[in-house]
Residue frames as qw, qx, qy, qz and C-alpha x, y, z in Angstrom:
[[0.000, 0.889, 0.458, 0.000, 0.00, 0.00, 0.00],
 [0.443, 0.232, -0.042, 0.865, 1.60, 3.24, -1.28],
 [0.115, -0.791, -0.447, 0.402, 0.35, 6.73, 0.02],
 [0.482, 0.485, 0.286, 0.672, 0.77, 9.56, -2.11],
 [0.236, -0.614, -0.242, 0.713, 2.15, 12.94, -0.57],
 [0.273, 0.874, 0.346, -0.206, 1.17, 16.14, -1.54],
 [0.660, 0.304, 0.104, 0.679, 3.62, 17.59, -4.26],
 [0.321, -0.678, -0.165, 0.640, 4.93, 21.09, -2.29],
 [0.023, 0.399, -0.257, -0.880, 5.58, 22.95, -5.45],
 [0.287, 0.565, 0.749, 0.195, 2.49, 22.02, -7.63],
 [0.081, -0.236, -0.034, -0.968, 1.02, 25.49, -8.94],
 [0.508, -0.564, -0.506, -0.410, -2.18, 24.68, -6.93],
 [0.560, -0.688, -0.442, 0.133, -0.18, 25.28, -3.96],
 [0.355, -0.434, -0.003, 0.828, 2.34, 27.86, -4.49],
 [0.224, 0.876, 0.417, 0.086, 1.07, 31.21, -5.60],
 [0.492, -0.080, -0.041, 0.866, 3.20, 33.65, -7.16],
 [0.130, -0.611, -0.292, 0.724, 2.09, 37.45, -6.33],
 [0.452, 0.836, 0.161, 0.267, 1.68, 40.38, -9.16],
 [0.647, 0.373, -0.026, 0.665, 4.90, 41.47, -10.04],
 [0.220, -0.954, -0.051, 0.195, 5.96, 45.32, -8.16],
 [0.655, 0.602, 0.014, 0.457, 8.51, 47.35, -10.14],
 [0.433, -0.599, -0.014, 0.673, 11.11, 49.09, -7.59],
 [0.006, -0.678, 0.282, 0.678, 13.08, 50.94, -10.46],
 [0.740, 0.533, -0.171, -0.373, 13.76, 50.44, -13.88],
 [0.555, 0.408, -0.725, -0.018, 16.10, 47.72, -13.29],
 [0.095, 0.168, -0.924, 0.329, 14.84, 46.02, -10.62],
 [0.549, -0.179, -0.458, -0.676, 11.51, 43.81, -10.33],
 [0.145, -0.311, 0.832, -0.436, 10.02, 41.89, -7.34],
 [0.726, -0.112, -0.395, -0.551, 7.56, 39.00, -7.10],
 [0.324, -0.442, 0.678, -0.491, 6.45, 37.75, -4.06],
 [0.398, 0.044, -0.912, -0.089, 5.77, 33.63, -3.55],
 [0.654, -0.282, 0.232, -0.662, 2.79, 32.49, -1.12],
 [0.111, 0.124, -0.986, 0.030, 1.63, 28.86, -0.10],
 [0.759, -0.229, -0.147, -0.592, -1.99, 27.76, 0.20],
 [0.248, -0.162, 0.876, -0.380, -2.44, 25.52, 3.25],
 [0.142, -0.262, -0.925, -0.236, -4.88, 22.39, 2.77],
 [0.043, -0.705, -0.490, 0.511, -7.54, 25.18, 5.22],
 [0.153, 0.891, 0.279, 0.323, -6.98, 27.80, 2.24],
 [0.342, -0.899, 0.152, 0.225, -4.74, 30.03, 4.36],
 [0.449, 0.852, -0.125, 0.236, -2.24, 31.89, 2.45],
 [0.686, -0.628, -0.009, 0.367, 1.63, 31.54, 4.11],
 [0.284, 0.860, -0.423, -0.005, 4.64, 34.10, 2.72],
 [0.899, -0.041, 0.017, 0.435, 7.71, 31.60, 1.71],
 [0.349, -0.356, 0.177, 0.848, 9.87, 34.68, 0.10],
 [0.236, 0.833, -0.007, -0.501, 10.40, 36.60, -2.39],
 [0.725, 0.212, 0.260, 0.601, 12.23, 36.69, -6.20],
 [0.065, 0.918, -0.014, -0.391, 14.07, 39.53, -6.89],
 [0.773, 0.331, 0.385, 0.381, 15.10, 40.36, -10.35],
 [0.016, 0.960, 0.019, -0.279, 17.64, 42.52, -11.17],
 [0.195, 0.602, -0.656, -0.411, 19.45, 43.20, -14.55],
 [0.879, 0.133, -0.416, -0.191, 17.49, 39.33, -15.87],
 [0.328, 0.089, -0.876, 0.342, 19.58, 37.64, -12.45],
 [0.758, -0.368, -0.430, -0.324, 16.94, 36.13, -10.42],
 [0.013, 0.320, -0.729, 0.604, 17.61, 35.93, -6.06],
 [0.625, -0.475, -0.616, -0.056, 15.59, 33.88, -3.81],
 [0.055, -0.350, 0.445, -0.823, 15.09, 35.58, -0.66],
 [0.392, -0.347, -0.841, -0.138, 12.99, 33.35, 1.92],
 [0.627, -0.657, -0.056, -0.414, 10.16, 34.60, 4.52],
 [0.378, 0.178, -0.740, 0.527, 11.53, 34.12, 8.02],
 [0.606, -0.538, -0.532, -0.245, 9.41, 33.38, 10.59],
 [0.033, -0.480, 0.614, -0.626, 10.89, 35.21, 14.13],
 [0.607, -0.453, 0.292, -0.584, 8.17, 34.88, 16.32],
 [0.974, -0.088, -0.132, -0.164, 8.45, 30.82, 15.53],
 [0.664, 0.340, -0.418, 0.518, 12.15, 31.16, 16.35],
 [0.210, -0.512, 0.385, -0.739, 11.70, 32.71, 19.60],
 [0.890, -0.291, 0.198, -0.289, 9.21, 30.25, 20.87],
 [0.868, 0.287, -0.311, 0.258, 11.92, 27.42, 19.71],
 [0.220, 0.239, -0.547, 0.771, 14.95, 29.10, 21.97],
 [0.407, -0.566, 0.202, -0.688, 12.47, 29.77, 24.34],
 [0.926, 0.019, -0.104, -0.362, 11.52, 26.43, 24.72],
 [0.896, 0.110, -0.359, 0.239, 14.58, 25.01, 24.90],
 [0.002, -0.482, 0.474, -0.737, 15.95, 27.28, 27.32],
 [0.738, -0.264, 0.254, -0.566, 12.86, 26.00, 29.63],
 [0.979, -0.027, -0.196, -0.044, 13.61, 22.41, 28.74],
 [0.452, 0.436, -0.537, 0.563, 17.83, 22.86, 29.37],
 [0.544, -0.456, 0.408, -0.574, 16.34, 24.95, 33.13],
 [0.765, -0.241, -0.116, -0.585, 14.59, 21.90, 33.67],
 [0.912, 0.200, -0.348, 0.089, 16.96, 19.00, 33.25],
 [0.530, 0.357, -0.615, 0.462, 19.26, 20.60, 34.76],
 [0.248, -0.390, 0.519, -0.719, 17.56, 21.26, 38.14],
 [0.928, -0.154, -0.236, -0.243, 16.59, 17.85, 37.86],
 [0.865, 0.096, -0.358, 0.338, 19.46, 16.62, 37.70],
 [0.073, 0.618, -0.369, 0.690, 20.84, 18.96, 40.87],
 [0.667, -0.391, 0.138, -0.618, 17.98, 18.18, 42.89],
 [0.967, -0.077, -0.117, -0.212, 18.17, 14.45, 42.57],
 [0.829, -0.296, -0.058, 0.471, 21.99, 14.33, 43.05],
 [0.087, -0.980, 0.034, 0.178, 24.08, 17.31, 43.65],
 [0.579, 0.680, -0.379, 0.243, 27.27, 18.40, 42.03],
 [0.103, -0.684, 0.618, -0.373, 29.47, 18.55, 45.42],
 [0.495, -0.021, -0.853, 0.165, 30.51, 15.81, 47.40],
 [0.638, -0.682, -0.314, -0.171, 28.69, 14.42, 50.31],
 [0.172, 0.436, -0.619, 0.630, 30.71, 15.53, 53.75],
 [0.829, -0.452, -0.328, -0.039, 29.78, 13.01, 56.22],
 [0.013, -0.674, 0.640, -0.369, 31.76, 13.28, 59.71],
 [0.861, -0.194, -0.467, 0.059, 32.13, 9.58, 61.56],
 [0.153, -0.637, 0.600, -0.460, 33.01, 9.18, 64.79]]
């Protein structure tokens, strides 16, 4: 039994903008994604200047923040596990 995935660049799911002339030698057209809900996501951009073509991709901060956040909270966590459950220092016992 195969399953067939969805083909990421099909033109039914990437949508390329209407064109926006900066100057007279540079041209910009922006790239979109239709989610299976219909919602529109920004990948990047092409920019075309003098007929050479750049890719420039969409960055997503806010989804990079939560990511470092997240692992900052998960690092905390482990490590005051591991403190709690045995401590760095040595034990000082006195016998007598």
């Amino acid at each position: 039994m195969t399953s067939r995935l969805p083909d990421v660049f099909s033109p039914s799911v990437m949508q390329y903008g209407e064109t926006i002339r900066v100057d007279d030698r540079t041209t910009i057209l922006p790239v979109s994604r239709r989610s299976t809900r219909g919602a529109e996501t920004a990948v990047g951009l092409f920019t075309i200047t003098d007929g050479a073509a750049t890719w420039t991709p969409a960055v997503d901060m806010g989804r990079i923040h939560l990511i470092g956040a997240l692992t900052g909270l998960i690092a905390a966590t482990l490590g005051c596990t591991a403190v709690l459950r045995r401590p760095p220092w040595p034990n000082v016992t006195i016998d007598r």
